[in-house]
Phi, psi and omega in degrees: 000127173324170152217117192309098177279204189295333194295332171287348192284318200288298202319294196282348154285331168313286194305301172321311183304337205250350180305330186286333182276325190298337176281338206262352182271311201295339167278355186275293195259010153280006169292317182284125185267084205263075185244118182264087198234062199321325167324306176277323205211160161308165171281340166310329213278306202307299167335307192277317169305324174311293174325304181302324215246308163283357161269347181290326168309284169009280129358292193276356178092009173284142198284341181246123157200129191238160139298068210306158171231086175280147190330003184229027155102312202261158183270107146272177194257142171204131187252080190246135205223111187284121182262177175317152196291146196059016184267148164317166192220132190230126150273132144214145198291114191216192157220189196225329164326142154222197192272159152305175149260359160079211190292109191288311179292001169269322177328126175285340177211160172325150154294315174271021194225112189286161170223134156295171197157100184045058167045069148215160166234133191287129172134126202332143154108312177008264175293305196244105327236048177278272175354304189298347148001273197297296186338294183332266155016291162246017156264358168252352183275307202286347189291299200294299201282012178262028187097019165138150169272137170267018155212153184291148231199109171240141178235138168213145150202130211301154188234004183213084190267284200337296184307312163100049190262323180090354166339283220282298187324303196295336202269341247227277155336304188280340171239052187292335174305335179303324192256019191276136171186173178318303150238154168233138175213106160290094197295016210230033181232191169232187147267172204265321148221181169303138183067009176242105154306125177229157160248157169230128166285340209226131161253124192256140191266182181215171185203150172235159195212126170254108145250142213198104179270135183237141189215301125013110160293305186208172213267163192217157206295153158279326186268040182214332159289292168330101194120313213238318180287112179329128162237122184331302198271284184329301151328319186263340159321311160302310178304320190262009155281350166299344183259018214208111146248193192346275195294029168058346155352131177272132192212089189249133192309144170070024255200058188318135201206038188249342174256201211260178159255105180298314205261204209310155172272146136207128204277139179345294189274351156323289185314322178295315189266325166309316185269356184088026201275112175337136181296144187080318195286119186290164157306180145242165192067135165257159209114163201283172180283292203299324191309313190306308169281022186214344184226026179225163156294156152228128178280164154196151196246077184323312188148150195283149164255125176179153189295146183276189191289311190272107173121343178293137163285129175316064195244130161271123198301157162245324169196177194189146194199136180249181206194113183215150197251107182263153185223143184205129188303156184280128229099335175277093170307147183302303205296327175323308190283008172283288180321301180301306200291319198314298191303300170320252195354286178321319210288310187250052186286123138348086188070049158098322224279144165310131203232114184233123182260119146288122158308135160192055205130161177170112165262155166251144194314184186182114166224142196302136133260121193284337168313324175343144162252052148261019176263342210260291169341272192305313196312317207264314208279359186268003157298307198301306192254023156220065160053014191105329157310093144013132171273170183232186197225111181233202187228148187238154195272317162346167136241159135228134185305318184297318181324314153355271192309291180325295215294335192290318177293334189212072186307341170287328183310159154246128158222146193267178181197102178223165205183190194210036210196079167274168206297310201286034158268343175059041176318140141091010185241177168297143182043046170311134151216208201218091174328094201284330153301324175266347156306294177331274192291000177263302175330286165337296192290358187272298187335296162287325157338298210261354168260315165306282157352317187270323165281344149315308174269341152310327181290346199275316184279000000 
């Protein structure tokens, strides 16, 4: 078992010193409205976050640092900074890409203006994942002002996770030696609460589907129609309830949809208040919380194509199409649960009407072997840098795709999942932020990680 010095305390007087310039970096790039979607934001805001992100290497003495320009149009960032002969080699992972910001007048401050606030600082990217950025950031500044990083050291981080577009994976596929090491630590997951340190071992993989249903040539008057012509929007309203049962179950012909969760509980009302669940309104689905989220499929209905309300005509529908999302536990192949929802949809189309399912996405699951000893590693430094806390071990219902990609190319890595997207950060919501204490102790805890790891692995050889 490690035993902590004086050099972990210097870790953690480092990290603290650097925090007041790390909120003033973190405001430069949640200022880039880097959501990479050109429909929505310029392709400048993401270019320019990229930029922002390899001078930050730059900076740090990494000796390589390029743009990758990957199949999908976008920039990750890639870094390498050569560590001592014969030292372990650590990728880590973040990404610079966000979520929209969704109704920008529901934000209590700009989305793009980090903000204090009830001890967070507010804003699209925060936690997911530009914070993780930094994490990256001041856990290699503190290393450096204690005498050195002690393992070679790769950095990427990715410009289109959020879109699920698949750049990086592919690019990634196409080079496997650039990203190759020892360990990886994905920086784009949380802890299970503020002040509880987590890993999450388990990833639910995802597969996306547009289905569009037609029943029409063209839309028709209801009242001249109505009752006897097949509507479209109806139809599909049937389809997608069908994907459902009674206790709201994700429910697809052929779809295993029974186990369990082995590792940390999360208890109901925990779950309840972590997610905002209205007083009265039940869960869904059965069976324990962590099982529904960590170990079953989950459906979800992203959105509809349908006329909106203010403006709608008195029409029987012709056609009509949604965009759905399967999320599926490690064992599930995507493409297999794709072919089941396809096959569902198609079976129970309504009246007849035509039903065409498009694949239009697909991550795959991941789960950690936690015996590892860079598992062992993070266990003592996230003691060291939460007061004596214990790491815990969870599951997270995401993807990040890459995580996949990593364990298929380079099956010998160990790889953590850490983070900074604790429920009360609201990753993909109105009034994303970031607990700036837990920026703080997951640096600290990478900082030692990375020290630890490298006398770990020296003891080993």
């Amino acid at each position: 078992m490690p035993t902590h010095s004086t050099d972990d305390a210097a870790l953690a007087s480092a990290v603290a010193a650097m925090m007041p310039e790390a909120r003033r970096e973190l405001a430069e790039l949640v200022a880039f409205r880097s959501v990479a979607d050109p429909a929505q934001f310029p392709r400048e805001e993401c270019e320019g976050a990229a930029a922002w992100v390899a001078d930050a290497l730059r900076a740090e003495g990494f000796e390589e640092v390029e743009l990758l320009e990957t199949p999908d149009g976008t920039h990750s960032v890639y870094g390498h900074l050569p560590g001592p002969e014969g030292a372990p080699t650590v990728l880590l992972y973040a990404h610079y890409d966000v979520q929209p910001p969704l109704d920008e007048a529901a934000w209590t401050s700009p989305p793009f203006e980090l903000t204090d606030r009830d001890g967070r600082w507010y804003g699209r990217g925060a936690a997911d994942c530009k914070g993780g950025v930094l994490m990256h950031l001041l856990a290699l500044r503190a290393l450096r002002a204690g005498g050195g990083v002690p393992v070679g050291v790769k950095v990427i981080v990715e410009g289109s996770e959020e879109q699920g577009t698949g750049g990086l994976e592919r690019y990634a596929e196409a080079h496997p030696e650039l990203l190759r090491a020892d360990a990886v630590i994905i920086g784009d997951t949380g802890n299970f609460q503020v002040g509880r340190p987590t890993v999450t071992a388990v990833l639910r993989g995802m597969t996306m589907a547009r289905v569009t249903v037609r029943t029409l040539e063209g839309n028709l008057h209801s009242g001249s129609f109505g009752g006897a012509a097949p509507d479209a929007l109806a139809a599909l309203i049937r389809l997608l309830d069908s994907l459902r049962a009674e206790d709201g179950s994700t429910t697809i012909d052929g779809l295993e949809a029974g186990e369990v969760w082995p590792g940390t509980a999360y208890p109901e009302e925990q779950f309840r208040a972590d997610a905002k669940v209205l007083d009265g309104v039940e869960l869904i689905g059965s069976g324990a919380v962590a099982d529904r989220l960590w170990a079953r499929p989950a459906v979800t209905v992203l959105g509809i194509d349908c006329p909106p309300v203010v403006g709608a005509t008195p029409s029987v529908h012709a056609e009509a199409r949604a965009l759905v999302s399967l999320r599926v536990p490690p064992g599930t192949e995507p493409s297999a649960a794709a072919k089941l929802l396809a096959g569902h949809l198609e079976s129970r189309a309504p009246w007849g009407a035509r039903v065409a399912v498009e694949a239009t996405g697909e991550g795959r699951p991941f789960r950690a072997d936690t015996d590892s000893p860079a598992y062992a590693s993070m266990a003592a430094a996230m003691r060291f840098a939460y007061d004596g806390a214990e790491m815990e071990i969870t599951g997270q219902g995401g993807s990040i795709p890459l995580t996949s990609t990593l364990a298929g190319l380079y099956p010998e890595a160990e790889l953590l999942l850490i983070g900074l997207s604790d429920p009360a950060a609201q990753i993909h919501a109105v009034d994303e932020s970031v607990s700036p204490q837990e920026l703080e102790r997951m640096s600290v805890a990478e900082a030692v990680f990375l020290k630890e790891y490298a006398r770990a692995a020296a003891e080993r050889d």
